[in-house]
N, C-alpha and C positions, 0 to 999 in steps of 0.2 A: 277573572282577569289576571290576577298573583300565576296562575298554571299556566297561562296562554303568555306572560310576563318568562314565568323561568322554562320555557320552554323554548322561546325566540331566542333567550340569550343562554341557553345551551347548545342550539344551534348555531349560532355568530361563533361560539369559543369552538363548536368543532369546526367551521370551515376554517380559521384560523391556523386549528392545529392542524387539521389535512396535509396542509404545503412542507409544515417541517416536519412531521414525522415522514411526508416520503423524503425529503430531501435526507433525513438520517438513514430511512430506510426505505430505499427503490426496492419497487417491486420486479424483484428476478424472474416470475414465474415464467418459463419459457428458454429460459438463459443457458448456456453448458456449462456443466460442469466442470469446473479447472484440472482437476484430478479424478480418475475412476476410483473408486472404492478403490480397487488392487493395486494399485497404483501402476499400472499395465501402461498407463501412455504418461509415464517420465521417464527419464534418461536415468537410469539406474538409479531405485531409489534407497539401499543401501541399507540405513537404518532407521531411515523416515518409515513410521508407520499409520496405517489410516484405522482408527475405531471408531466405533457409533460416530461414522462424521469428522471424528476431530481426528487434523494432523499433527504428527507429534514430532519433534525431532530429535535424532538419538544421539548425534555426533554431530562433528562440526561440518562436514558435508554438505555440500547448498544439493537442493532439489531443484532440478530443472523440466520445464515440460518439453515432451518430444516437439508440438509443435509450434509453429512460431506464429506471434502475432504483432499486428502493425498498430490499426487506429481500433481501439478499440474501450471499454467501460470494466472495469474488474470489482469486484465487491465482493469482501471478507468481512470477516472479525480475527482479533487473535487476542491472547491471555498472555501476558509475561510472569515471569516471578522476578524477585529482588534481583537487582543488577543483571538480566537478562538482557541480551546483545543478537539480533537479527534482523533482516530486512527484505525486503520485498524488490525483486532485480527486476528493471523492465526491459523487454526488447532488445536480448543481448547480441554484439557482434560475435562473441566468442566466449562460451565457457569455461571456459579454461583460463579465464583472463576478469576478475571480476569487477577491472577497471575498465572494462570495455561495457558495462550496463548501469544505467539508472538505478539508483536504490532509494528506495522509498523506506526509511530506518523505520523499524520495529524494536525499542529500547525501552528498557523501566525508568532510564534516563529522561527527564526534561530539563537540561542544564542550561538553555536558551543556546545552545552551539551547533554550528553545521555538522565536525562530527560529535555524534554522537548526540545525537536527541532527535526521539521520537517523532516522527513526522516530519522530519526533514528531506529535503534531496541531499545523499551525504555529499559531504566536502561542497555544496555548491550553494544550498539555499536552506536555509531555516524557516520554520513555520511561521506566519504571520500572531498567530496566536496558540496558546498550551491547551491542548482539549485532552491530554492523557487522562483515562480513568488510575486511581491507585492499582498496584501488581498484585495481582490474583482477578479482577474483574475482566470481563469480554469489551474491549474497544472494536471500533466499527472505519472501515477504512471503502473509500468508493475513488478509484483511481482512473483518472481517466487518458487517455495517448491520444491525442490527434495530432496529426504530421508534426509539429517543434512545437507544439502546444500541450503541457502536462500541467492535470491539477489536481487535487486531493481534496476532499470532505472527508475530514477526522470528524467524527463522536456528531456530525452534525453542523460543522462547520468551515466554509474551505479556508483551507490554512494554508493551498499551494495555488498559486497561480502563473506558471511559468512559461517563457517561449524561449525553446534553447536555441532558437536563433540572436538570443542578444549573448549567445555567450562565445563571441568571438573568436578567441585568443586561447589558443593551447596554455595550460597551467595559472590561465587568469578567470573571476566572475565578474561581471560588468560590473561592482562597484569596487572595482581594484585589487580585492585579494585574488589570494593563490590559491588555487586549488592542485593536487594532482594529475589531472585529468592529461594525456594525448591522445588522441585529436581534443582540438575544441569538443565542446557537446554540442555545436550546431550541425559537427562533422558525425555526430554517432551515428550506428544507425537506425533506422526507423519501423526497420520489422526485427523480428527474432525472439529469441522463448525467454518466458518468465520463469524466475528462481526464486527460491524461499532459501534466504541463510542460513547453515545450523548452527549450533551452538556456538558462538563467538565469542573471544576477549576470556579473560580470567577467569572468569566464574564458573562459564559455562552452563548457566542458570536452566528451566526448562522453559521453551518455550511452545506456543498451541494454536493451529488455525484451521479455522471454519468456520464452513457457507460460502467457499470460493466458489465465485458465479462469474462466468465472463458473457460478455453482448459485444461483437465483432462490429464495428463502425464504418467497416468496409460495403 
């Protein structure tokens, strides 16, 4: 009875866990690759290098992918060290402009600020709650773009739940601050390549990513 006892409730605690381990970790298998090994399909990648898997960044440089994408589900990890400064760019209008894309911060920072902490939409939205692991450990990020609909599950939990249709107003967030931004962010646009920031801000710290998986929503 006792074995037939702790076996039911071994069972009960795994369907449980089921639902959050995938929601931390979806099952990619099937999914493309963000980056080739050689990094043959980015837009010149300069001193970004790819080892066993992990991307590394050498300089300040953002890495861009050749191609562009609209609605779709992205899933990484990255490692920061102390005071490391980078970000995840979604769906750019223009490269060359890196106020023209979504950033999803990648920082050892959680100072609770839009800029500048981790998990944030910079300058627009801050995370609903802190899931940063300490600097040096692998954080898990699952990003997702549907038409003015963006959200993020950080470490397991979603921290972003946005629709930049509520953000009206060139230079404002719909609860009255300022941001940088022209156009609105309702006006960005809606397809175009993702970037990986390089080294940024002072420090210039190291930063590391992989297991970039994308699944196209198109």
């Amino acid at each position: 009875m006792k074995s037939t006892f702790r076996f039911l409730a071994a069972s009960a605690l795994a369907l449980i866990a089921a639902p959050l381990f995938a929601a931390e970790h979806p099952d990619t298998k099937g999914w493309k690759d963000l980056f080739s090994a050689d990094l043959s399909n980015a837009v010149e990648a300069g001193k970004w290098t790819m080892k066993d898997g992990v991307l590394v960044a050498g300089d300040h440089e953002t890495l861009w992918t050749k191609d562009s994408y609209g609605d779709f589900v992205l899933d990484l990890e990255f490692k920061v060290a102390k005071d490391a400064n980078s970000g995840v760019f979604l769906r750019s209008g223009d490269i060359k402009n890196i106020l023209a894309a979504l950033e999803i911060q990648v920082h050892e920072n959680t100072d609770g600020s839009r800029i500048g902490m981790v998990g944030a939409i910079y300058d627009a939205l801050k995370p609903s709650k802190e899931m940063a692991k300490p600097a040096g450990e692998w954080n898990h990020f699952t990003i997702t773009c549907k038409g003015p609909k963006i959200s993020l599950i950080f470490n397991g939990e979603k921290v972003i739940d946005a629709n930049l249709d509520d953000w009206k107003e060139v230079g404002k967030n719909p609860d009255g601050t300022p941001n940088k931004f022209s156009p609105a962010l309702k006006d960005f646009a809606r397809k175009g390549p993702i970037g990986f920031q390089g080294l940024h801000g002072k420090a210039q710290a190291p930063v590391e990513y992989r297991n970039l998986k994308i699944k196209s929503l198109e």
